[in-house]
Every structure is written in structure tokens, then in C-alpha cells.
C-alpha positions in Angstrom: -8.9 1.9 13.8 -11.5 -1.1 13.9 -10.5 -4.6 13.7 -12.4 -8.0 13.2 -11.2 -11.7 14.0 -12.2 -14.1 11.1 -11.3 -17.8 11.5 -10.9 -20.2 8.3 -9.5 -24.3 7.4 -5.9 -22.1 6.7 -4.5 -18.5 7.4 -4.9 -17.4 3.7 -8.7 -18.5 3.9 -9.2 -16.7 7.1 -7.4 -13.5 5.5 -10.0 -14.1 2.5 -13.0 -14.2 4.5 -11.8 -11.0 6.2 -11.0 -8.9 2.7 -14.7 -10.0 1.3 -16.6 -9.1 4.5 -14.9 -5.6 4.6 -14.8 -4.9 0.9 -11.2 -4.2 1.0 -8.1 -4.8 -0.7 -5.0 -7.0 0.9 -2.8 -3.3 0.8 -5.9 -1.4 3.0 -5.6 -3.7 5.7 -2.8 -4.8 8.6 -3.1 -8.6 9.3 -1.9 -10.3 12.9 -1.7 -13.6 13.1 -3.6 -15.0 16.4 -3.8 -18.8 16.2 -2.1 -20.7 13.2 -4.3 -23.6 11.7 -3.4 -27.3 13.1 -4.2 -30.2 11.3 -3.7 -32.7 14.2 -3.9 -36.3 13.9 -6.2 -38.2 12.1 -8.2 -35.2 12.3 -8.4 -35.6 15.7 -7.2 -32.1 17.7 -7.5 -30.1 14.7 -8.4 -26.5 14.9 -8.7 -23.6 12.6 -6.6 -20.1 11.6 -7.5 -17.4 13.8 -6.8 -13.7 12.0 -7.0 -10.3 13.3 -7.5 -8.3 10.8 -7.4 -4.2 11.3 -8.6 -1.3 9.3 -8.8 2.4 9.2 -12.7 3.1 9.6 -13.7 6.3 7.6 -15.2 9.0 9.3 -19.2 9.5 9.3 -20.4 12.0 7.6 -22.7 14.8 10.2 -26.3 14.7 9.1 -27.4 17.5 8.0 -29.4 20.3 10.3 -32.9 19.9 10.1 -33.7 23.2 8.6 -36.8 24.4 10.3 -39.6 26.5 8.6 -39.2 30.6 9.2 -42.3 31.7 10.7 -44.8 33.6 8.5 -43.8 37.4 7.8 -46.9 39.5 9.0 -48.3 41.5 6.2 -46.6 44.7 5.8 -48.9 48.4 5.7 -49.5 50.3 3.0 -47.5 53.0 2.4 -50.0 55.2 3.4 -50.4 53.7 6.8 -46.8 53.2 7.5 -46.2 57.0 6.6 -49.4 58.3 9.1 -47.6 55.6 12.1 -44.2 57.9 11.4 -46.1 61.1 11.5 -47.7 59.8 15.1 -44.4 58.8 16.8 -41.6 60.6 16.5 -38.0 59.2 16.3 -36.6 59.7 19.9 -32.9 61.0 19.2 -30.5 58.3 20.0 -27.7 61.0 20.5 -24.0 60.0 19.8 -23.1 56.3 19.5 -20.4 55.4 22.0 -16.8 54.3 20.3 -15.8 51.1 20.8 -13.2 50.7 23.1 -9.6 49.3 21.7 -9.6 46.0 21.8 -5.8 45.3 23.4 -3.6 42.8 21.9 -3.6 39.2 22.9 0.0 38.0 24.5 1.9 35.7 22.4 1.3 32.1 23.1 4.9 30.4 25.1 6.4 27.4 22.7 4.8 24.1 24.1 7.7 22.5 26.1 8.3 19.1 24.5 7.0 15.9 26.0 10.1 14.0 27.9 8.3 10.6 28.1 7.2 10.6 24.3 10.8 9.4 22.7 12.3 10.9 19.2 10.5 9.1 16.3 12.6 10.4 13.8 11.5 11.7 10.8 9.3 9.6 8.4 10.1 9.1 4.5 7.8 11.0 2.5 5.2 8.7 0.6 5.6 10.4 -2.4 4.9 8.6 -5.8 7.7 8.2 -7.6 7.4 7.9 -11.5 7.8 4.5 -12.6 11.7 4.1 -13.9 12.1 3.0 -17.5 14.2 0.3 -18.6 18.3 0.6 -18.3 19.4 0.9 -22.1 21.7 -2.0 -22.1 22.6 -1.5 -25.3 23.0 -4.2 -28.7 21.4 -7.8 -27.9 23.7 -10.2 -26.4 24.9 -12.8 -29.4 26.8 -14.9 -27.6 26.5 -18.8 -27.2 24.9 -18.3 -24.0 22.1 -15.9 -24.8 21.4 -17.7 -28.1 20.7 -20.6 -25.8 18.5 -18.1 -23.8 16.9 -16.8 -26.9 15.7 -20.2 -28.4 14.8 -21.9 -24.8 12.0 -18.5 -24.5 10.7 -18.5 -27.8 9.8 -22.2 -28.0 8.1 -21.8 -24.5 6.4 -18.6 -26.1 5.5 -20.5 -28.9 3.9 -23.3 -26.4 1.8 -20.6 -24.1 0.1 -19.1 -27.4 2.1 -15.9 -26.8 3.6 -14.4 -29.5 6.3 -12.3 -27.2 9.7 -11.3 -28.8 12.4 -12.2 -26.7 15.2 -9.6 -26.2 18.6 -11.4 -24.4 20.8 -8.9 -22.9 24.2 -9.2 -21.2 24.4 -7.1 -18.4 27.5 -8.5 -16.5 29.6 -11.3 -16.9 27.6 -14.7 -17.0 24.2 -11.9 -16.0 21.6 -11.5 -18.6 18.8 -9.7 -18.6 15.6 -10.9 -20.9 12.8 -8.5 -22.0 9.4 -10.1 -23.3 7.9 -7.4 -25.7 4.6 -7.2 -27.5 1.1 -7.1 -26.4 -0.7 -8.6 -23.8 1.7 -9.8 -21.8 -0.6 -9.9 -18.4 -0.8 -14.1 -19.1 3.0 -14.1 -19.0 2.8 -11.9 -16.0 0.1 -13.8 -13.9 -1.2 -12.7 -10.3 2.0 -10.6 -8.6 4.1 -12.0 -11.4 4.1 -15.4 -9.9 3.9 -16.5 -13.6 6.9 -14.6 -14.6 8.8 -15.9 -12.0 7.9 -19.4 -13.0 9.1 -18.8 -16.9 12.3 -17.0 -15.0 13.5 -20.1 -12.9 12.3 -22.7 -16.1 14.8 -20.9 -17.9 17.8 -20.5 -15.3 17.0 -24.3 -14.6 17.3 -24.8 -19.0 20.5 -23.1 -19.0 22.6 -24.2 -16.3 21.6 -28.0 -16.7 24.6 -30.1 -17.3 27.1 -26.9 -17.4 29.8 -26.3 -14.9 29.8 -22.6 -15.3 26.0 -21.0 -13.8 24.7 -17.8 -15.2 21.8 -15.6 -13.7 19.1 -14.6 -15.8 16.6 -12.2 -15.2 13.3 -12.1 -17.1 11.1 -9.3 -17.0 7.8 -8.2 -19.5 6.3 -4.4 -19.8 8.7 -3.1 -16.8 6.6 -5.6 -13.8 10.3 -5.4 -11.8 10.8 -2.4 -11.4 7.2 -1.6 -10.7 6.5 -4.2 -8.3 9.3 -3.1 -6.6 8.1 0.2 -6.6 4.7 -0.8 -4.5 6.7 -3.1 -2.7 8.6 0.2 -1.3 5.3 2.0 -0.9 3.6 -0.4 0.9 6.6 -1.1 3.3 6.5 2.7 4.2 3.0 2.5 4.7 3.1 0.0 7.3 5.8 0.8 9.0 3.8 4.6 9.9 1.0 2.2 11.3 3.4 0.2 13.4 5.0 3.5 14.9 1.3 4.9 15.4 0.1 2.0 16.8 3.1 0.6 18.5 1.9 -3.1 17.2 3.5 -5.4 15.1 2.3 -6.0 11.6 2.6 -9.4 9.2 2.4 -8.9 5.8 1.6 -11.5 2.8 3.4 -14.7 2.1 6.2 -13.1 -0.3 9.1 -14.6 -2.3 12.7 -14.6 -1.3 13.2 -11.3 -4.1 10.3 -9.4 -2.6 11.2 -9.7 1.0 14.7 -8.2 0.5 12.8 -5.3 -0.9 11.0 -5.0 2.2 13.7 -5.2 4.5 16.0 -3.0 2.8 13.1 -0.4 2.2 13.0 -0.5 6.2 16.5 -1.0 7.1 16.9 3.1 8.6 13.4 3.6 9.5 13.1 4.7 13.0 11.8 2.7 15.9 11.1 -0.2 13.4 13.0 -3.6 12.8 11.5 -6.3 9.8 12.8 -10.0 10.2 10.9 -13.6 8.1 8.8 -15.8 9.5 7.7 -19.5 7.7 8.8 -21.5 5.6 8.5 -21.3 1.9 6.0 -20.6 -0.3 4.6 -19.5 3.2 7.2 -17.5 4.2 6.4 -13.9 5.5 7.7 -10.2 6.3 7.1 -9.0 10.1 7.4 -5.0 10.2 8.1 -5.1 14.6 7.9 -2.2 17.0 11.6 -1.5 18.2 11.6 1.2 21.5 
């Protein structure tokens, strides 16, 4: 493992400087936190983000042997010389060749005792991919009141992004409904880690439950993001929590939303010798996967 310390104005700068340096994605590397930016006062005491950022290093590659020239091959006899060299010099009789003795049978190795100081890790979740879940068939479109409200508050703001999306309102439990966004290119509607989608989600709870004395939940998805992002989420918590056992070093992962984190935690809730808690405030708030002896 190699690491570099990159400074910037703010901790997600320094973190950027870091990623394009190494020519690595956020996911390849574990980021520690050394000294958080301070703005002071009146500029006055200010001092930058300080980032530790580690990496696996990929093993070199062995050059290859120099191959060295074979030495010239002297230039064989005729036939009729080499046949007049065996008529000089006889073949001495080598006699009987000596059997190899019996090679005896190598004692079996004893068990390695086990280490006392090294304590019980546990055993690790396998990092298997999992196929990506499809939707939950939830059945006929809601009709209600409620979801027509849902319905026509998403297809005007459709209609106002330039997307043409079909809106699908489904009621999944009392005053819970889940919306699907269908069509094509739906990445806009998605943005960078759905940050979009959860935009469009929390206009439309805010639509909804404005001026009514009974609050529903909805949940807005588009070409299956949830369940996928959860999905990495999952992965990459299992990921880092092998570092942190390996390495016996506390890890802090990216500023995440209040959803995402209780993904991470509960991902790590039975992992051995590992314990996750927040850190921040929002939108800054973060995941810290901690060493626990």
C-alpha cells in the first residue's frame, strides 16, 4: 500500500487533486482526513485541507532475461571422418548402470499451531456480485386522489426539464407510494450519484404534503438507480471494511446522504472487528468504517 498527502482551499479539492494525480477513481482509493480546512478570520489564520490518500500499488512486472547469444556450433565432420574417428577409438564398455536407490518418503508436515496473539477475525462476507434485483411488481397504478396529485405534480416538472418520462404512481403501503419514471434517457433525471433524482424526489414530497395534515412518503426512482446504488453502496462497504481489518486503520468515505449512510451502516452492522458511526454536518456529512479490537 502507497499513500500521498495532497492539500487543497477544501477537503473535496484536496481529494480531487489526489484522484487526478493518481489516475484513480473515488472507489480505488481509502481517504483519511489529516487537517480540516479553516477559514479563520478575515482571512487572517487560515489554513488549507490536508488528505491522506492511500492506494493499492500494482505489482512491477520482472524484466525480462537478457537472453544471451549461444556460442557458435563447431562444424561437424563428414561422415566419412566421423566413421574413420569411431573405427580409431573404440567404445570403452561402461558395464551395468547402477539402480537408483529408493528415494524414502518424506514425513508428513505437523498442523501449524495457531497464532495466540493474532485474535479471531471472523469470517469475511464474500464479495460476490450479485445480479441487479428487478423492480417489485406492485401491481395496477395507484388512482387515488393522492397519486393523481403525484401523477400531475411529475409530469408538469417532466414537461419543464425537456424530458418526456412517463410517470408510473404506485401505492405500496398506506399513505407510501412508489413512482417509476420510464422511457429513454433518463441519466438527466438521474444526475451525478442520483443527486438529481433525489432533488425531483423531495420537490415532490414537499408538493404533496404542503398545506395537508395527513404526510405521505413518496419514493421516486428511474431505470432501477435504487436498487443499484444500493447494491455498490453494499459492495463498496465490504470492500473497505477488508482494508480496515488488514490494515488495522480507520477509513472515511465520501460525503453521503442520510439514505446512503444507513446503507453503509447496516451493510457493516455484523462485520467482525469493525464499527461505522457519521461524522459532519450535512451536505458534508460522512461514513467512518473504524477498527474495533
Amino acid at each position: 500500500m502507497r499513500y500521498i498527502d495532497v492539500t487543497g482551499k477544501t477537503e473535496a479539492e484536496a481529494i480531487a487533486k489526489a484522484l487526478e494525480q493518481l489516475k484513480m477513481d473515488r472507489d480505488d482509493v481509502s481517504v483519511e482526513i489529516l487537517e480540516r480546512a479553516k477559514s479563520g478570520f478575515l482571512g487572517i489564520g487560515a489554513s488549507p485541507a490536508k488528505v491522506r490518500v492511500t492506494y493499492d500499488d500494482a505489482p512491477e512486472e520482472a524484466p525480462a532475461p537478457a537472453v544471451e547469444p549461444r556460442p557458435a556450433q563447431p562444424q561437424r565432420p563428414a561422415p566419412a571422418e566421423r566413421l574413420q574417428k569411431a573405427e580409431r577409438a573404440p567404445r570403452p564398455d561402461r558395464g551395468e548402470r547402477p539402480q537408483k536407490a529408493e528415494r524414502t518418503p518424506r514425513p508428513e508436515r505437523a498442523p501449524r499451531p495457531e497464532r495466540p496473539d493474532r485474535p479471531d477475525r471472523g469470517e469475511r462476507p464474500q464479495r460476490t456480485e450479485r445480479p441487479t434485483p428487478a423492480p417489485v411488481d406492485l401491481g395496477e397504478e395507484a388512482t387515488d386522489p393522492k397519486a393523481e396529485q403525484i401523477r400531475a405534480f411529475l409530469t408538469g416538472l417532466m414537461e419543464h426539464m425537456g424530458s418526456a418520462a412517463q410517470v408510473k404512481v404506485y401505492q405500496a403501503e398506506k399513505d407510501r407510494y412508489k413512482v417509476y419514471l420510464e422511457g429513454e434517457k433518463l441519466g438527466q433525471l438521474i444526475g451525478r450519484r442520483g443527486e438529481t433524482l433525489d432533488a425531483i424526489q423531495q420537490l415532490t414530497n414537499y408538493s404533496v404534503n404542503r398545506g395537508s395534515d395527513k404526510r405521505v412518503r413518496v419514493h421516486v426512482d428511474a431505470e432501477n438507480y435504487r436498487e443499484k446504488r444500493e447494491q455498490s453502496l453494499q459492495n463498496l462497504a465490504l470492500k473497505v471494511a477488508g482494508k480496515v481489518v488488514r490494515y488495522r486503520k480507520n477509513v472515511t468515505l465520501e460525503p453521503m446522504n442520510a439514505y446512503e449512510r444507513h446503507v453503509i451502516h447496516t451493510a457493516l452492522q455484523d462485520y467482525a472487528h469493525v464499527t461505522t458511526y457519521s461524522m459532519g454536518t450535512e451536505p458534508n456529512r460522512r461514513v467512518v468504517v473504524a477498527y474495533e479490537r
